[in-house]
N, C-alpha and C positions, 0 to 999 in steps of 0.2 A: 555606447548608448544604453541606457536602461529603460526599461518596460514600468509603466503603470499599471499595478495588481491589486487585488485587492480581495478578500477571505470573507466566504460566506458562511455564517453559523459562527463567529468569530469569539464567542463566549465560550463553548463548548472543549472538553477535552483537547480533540483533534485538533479544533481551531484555534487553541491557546498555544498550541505544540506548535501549527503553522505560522502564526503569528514570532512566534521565538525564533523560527528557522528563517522565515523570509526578510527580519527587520536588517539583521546584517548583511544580506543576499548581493553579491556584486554586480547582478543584471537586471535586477527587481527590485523596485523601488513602490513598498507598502503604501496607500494613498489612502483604503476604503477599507471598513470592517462594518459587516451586517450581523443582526443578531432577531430576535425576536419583537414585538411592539412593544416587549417591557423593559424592552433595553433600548431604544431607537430612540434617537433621540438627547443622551446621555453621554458623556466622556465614557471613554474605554474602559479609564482606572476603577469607575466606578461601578459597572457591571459585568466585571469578570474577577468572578472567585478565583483568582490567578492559583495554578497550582504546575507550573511548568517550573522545575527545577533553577531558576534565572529570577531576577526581577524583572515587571514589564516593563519593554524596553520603551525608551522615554519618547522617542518618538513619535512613540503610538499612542499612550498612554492618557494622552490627550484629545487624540481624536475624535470626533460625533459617531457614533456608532448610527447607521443609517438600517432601515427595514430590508429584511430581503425579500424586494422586488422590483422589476425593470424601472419603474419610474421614479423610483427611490436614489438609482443610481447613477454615479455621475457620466457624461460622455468624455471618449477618450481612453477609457479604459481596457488596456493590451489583455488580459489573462487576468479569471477570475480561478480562485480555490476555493473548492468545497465540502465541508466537512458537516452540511444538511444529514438530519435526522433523515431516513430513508423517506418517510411518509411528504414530508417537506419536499425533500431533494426530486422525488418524483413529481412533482408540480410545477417548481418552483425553475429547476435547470432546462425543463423543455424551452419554460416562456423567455428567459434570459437567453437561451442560443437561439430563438427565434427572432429574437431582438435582437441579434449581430455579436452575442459574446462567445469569447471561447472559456470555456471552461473545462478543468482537470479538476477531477472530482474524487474522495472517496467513499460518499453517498455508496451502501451498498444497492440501490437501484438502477436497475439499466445494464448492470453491470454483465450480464448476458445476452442483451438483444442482439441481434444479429449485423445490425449497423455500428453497433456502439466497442470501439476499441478499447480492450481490456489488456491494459498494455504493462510490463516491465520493461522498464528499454534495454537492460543485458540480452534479456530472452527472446522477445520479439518487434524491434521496436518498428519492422515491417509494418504491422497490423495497422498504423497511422494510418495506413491511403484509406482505411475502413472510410474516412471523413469525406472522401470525396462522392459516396458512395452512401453515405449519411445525408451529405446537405443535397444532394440530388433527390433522394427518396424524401425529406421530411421538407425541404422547399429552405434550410437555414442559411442566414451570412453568419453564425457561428457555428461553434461544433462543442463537441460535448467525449471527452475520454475517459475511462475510469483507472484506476487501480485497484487492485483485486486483494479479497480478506485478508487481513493482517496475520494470520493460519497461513493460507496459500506462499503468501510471499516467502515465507519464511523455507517452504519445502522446493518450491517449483525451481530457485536457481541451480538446486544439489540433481532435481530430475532433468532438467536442461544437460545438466554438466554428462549425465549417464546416456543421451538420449544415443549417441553415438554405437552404445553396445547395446540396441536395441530396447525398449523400455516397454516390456510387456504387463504388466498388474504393481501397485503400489499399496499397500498398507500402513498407517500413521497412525498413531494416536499421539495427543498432544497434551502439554500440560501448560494454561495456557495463564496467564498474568490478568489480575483483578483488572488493571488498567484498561483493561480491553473492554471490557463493559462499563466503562466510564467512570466519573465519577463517585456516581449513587448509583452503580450496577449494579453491584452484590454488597445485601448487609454485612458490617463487621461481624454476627452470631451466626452466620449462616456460611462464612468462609475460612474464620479463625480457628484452626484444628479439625482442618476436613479440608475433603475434595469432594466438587461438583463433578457428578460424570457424563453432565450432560450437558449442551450448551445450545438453547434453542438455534435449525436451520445452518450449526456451525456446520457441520457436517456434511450437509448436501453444497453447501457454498467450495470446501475446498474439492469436492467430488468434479463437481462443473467447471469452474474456474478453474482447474489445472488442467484438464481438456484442454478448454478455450484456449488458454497460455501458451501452451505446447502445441496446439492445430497450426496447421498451415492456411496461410493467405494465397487465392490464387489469382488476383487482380479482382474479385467479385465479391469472396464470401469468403470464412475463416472453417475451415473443415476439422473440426473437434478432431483432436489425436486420439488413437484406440486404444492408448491405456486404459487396460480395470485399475481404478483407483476407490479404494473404501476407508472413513475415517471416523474414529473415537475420538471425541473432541471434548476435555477436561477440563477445569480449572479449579486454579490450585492457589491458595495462597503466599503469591511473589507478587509483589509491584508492578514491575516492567520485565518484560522480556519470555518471550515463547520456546520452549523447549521441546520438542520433536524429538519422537519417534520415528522412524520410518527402514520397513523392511520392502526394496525396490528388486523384481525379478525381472532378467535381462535373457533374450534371444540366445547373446551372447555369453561364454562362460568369463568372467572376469572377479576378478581379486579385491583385496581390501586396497589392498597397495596401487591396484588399479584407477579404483572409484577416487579413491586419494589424489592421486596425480591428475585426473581429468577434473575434479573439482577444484584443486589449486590452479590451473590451465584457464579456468574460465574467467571468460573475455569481460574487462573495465571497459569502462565509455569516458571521453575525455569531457567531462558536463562538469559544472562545480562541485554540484552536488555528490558526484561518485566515489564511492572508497575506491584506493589505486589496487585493490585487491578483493576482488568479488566476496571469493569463500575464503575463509582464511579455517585452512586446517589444521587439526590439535593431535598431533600423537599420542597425545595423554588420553586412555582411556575414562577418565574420568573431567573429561572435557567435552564439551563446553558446560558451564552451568548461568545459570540467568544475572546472577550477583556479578560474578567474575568477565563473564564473556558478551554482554549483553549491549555493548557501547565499543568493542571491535569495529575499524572504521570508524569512527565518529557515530555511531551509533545505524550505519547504512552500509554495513558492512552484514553476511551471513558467517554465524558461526558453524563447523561441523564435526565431529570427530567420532571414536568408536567407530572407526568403519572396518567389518569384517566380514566374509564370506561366508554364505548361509547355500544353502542345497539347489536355491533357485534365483541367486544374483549374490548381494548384500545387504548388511542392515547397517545403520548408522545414527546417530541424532543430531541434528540441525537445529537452532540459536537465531533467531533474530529480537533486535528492539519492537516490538509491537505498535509503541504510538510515533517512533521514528520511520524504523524500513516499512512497520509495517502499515504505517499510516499516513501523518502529515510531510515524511520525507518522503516517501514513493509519490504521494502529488505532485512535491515540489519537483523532483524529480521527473516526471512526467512532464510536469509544464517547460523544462529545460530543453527536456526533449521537443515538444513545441517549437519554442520559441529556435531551436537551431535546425531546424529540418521545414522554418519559414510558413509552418503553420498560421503563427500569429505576427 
């Protein structure tokens, strides 16, 4: 049996990414795409500056692109995805889970409230019952989960994988793909032959969010983990795909060879969406890079390699796709999660 889903913000970067990954989806079956008033209303084909490596797929192609809001939408619908500008997504996903939907969001809003699960489902995918514990406190028949910055994603399944030798303090710097600011994020003269070193709130997002990630659940509230975590967040001009830095200091004394072995070790989920191998690690010092390693797993797969022994743990550099892992496939992703643990 398949689910009726449907992508909110469905013009937009993310949502054209989402729209790519769910039309062939074996358990989700696309129905609904909303966009703004200037597109509502109008076939798919025609208000979306389609830039997902694919053509759009024809099924959709065609669709009435409807408003995103509750009364806009049709009834019936299993599982909503959201790829709402924050400012949006904070208005807009309260009023839709207070109307009965579930939605898996990468909206960076909410993505810290203390109800609202910030989830990866390799790493935690515990944190769901947050929802019972969510629709009690805000009064919902829906529910609302997020997935965490497409930075974060890319480092926390390598610090998951350490957490075992204890993970005392984290240091990153990233070099992060235009894609990530969308579209029209960064002008072509302001990125062609340079690097940005600064990337608004990127910083404080992967600070917090790998906390959250990493916290434990104890039937009530999610107790931030005590790693010191600090990050230099860059962008550089690549396309797609995020290139990490990170030097990880450990309780425990352990090896390159170490961090290696417990990285290859970590745990797949049996979901469509999962690569059959988490981190896929590179003995090539000169591995991973964003051209080459960036579509590893079908693009939801982490890259990692360089891993060597430093005075107070290891360093290494970590590789994911930014608008796949670390964006429209970690929803969809999420929502699978959902949908098999009877959420929706």
């Amino acid at each position: 049996m398949t689910l009726d889903v449907g992508v909110l913000g469905a013009t937009g970067a993310v949502g054209q990414r989402l729209v790519g990954l769910l039309d062939p989806h074996p358990e989700f079956e696309l129905t609904t795409l909303t966009a703004s008033e200037d597109s509502a209303g109008r076939p798919y084909r025609e208000t979306a500056k389609w830039r997902v490596d694919a053509p759009i797929p024809e099924a959709v192609a065609d669709l009435t692109v409807r408003e995103t809001d509750p009364e806009a939408l049709p009834d019936g619908l299993d599982l909503l995805f959201s790829s709402l500008p924050s400012g949006v997504g904070e208005r807009v996903e309260p009023a839709l889970c207070e109307a009965g939907y579930v939605i898996s969001s990468n909206s960076s809003n909410a993505r810290m409230a203390d109800d609202v699960p910030l989830t990866i489902p390799e790493v935690n995918a515990g944190h769901l019952d947050l929802i019972e514990i969510q629709r009690d406190r805000r009064g919902w028949d829906g529910a609302l989960v997020k997935n965490p910055n497409c930075s974060t994603i890319t480092m926390v399944p390598t610090l998951a994988a350490l957490e075992g030798f204890g993970l005392e303090s984290v240091r990153v710097a990233t070099m992060q793909a235009v894609s990530g600011a969308g579209y029209s994020g960064v002008a072509s003269m302001e990125i062609i032959d340079n690097v940005l070193p600064h990337i608004g709130g990127e910083e404080r997002k992967m600070e917090t969010e790998a906390r959250k990630l990493l916290g434990e659940f104890d039937g009530s509230a999610v107790t931030p983990h005590g790693v010191d975590v600090a990050a230099s967040c860059n962008r550089v001009p690549t396309l797609d795909g995020h290139l990490e830095n990170v030097w990880a200091d450990t309780r425990e004394d352990l090896t390159g060879e170490d961090a290696a072995a417990a990285m290859a070790e970590a745990p797949a989920l049996d979901l469509p969406s999962s690569p059959a191998q988490l981190i896929e690690v590179f003995d090539d010092p000169e591995r991973p890079q964003p051209r080459l390693d960036r579509m590893v797993g079908d693009g939801m797969a982490i890259a990692a390699g360089g891993l060597r022994e430093t005075a107070g743990g290891v360093q290494y550099n970590c590789l994911a796709h930014n608008t796949v892992r670390g964006a429209a496939g970690a929803s969809v992703l999420n929502g699978e999660l959902l949908a098999r643990e009877g959420w929706v």
